[in-house]
C-alpha positions in Angstrom: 15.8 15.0 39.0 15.0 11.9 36.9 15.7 14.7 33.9 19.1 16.0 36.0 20.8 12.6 35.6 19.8 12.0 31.9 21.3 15.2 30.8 24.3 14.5 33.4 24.5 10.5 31.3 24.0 12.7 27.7 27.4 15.0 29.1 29.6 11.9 29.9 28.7 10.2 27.3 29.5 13.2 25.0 32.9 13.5 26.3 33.5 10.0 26.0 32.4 10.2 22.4 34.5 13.1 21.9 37.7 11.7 23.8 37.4 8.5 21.2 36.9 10.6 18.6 39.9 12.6 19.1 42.1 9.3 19.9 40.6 8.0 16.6 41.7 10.9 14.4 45.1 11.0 15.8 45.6 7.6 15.4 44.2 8.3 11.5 46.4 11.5 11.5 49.8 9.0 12.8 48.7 6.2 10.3 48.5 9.1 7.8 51.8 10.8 8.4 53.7 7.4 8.8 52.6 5.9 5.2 53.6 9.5 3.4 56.9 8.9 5.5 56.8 5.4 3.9 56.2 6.1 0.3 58.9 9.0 0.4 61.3 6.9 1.6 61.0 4.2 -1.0 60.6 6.9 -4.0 64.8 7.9 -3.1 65.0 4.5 -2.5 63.8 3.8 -6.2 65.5 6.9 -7.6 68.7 6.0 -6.0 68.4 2.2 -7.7 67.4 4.1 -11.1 70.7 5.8 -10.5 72.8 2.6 -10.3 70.9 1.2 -13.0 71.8 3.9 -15.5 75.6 3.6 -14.2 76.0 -0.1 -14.6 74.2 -0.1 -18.4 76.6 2.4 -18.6 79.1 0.6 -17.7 78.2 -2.2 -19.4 77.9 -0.8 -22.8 81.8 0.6 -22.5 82.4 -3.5 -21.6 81.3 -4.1 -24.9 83.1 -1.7 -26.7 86.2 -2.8 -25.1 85.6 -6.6 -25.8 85.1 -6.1 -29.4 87.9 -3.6 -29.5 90.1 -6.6 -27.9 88.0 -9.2 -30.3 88.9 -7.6 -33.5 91.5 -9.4 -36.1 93.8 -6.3 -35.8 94.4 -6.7 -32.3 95.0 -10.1 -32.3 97.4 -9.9 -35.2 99.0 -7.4 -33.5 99.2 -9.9 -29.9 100.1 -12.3 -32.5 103.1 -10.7 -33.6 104.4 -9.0 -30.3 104.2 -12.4 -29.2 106.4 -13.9 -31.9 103.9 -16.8 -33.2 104.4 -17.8 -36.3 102.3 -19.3 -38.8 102.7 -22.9 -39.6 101.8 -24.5 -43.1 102.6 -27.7 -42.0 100.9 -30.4 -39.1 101.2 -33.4 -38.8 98.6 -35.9 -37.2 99.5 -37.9 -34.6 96.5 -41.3 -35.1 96.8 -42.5 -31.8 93.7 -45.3 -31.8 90.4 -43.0 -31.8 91.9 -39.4 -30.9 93.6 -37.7 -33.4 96.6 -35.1 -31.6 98.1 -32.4 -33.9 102.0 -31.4 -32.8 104.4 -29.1 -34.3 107.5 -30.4 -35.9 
């Protein structure tokens, strides 16, 4: 009998063993699943801010052409004159104690 109830304790114990072993692998398996779900998400994540990244260099490189195109002496001599300056030879200096004040007769 004695031998009955050790085999009967070695059965329970097996399926105990195996029911945690089972629970244990599908929690590994979940853990598993969840972290690939992870990492793919953040790899669109990062090619999608790659993306954005190429636009606005991009974008910022056609700033710069446009800048110097508005920057260069040919352009502003052309404002200059659609604007109707004029260029002045002469100005005077207004000393007025420790500021000096140019103005435009």
């Amino acid at each position: 009998m004695h031998c009955r109830a050790q085999n009967k304790n070695k059965i329970v114990k097996s399926k105990y063993v195996r029911i945690a072993l089972l629970i244990s692998l599908g929690v590994v398996v979940f853990i598993y699943v969840s972290q690939i779900s992870m990492v793919s998400t953040q790899g669109y994540y990062l090619k999608d801010l790659e993306r954005q990244v190429q636009k606005l260099e991009k974008n910022n490189e056609q700033l710069g052409f446009e800048t110097a195109k508005l920057r260069s002496l040919s352009r502003i001599e052309t404002v200059v004159s659609e604007l109707g300056m004029v260029l002045n030879d002469k100005i005077d200096y207004l000393q007025t104690g420790q500021d000096a004040v140019a103005f435009k007769q």
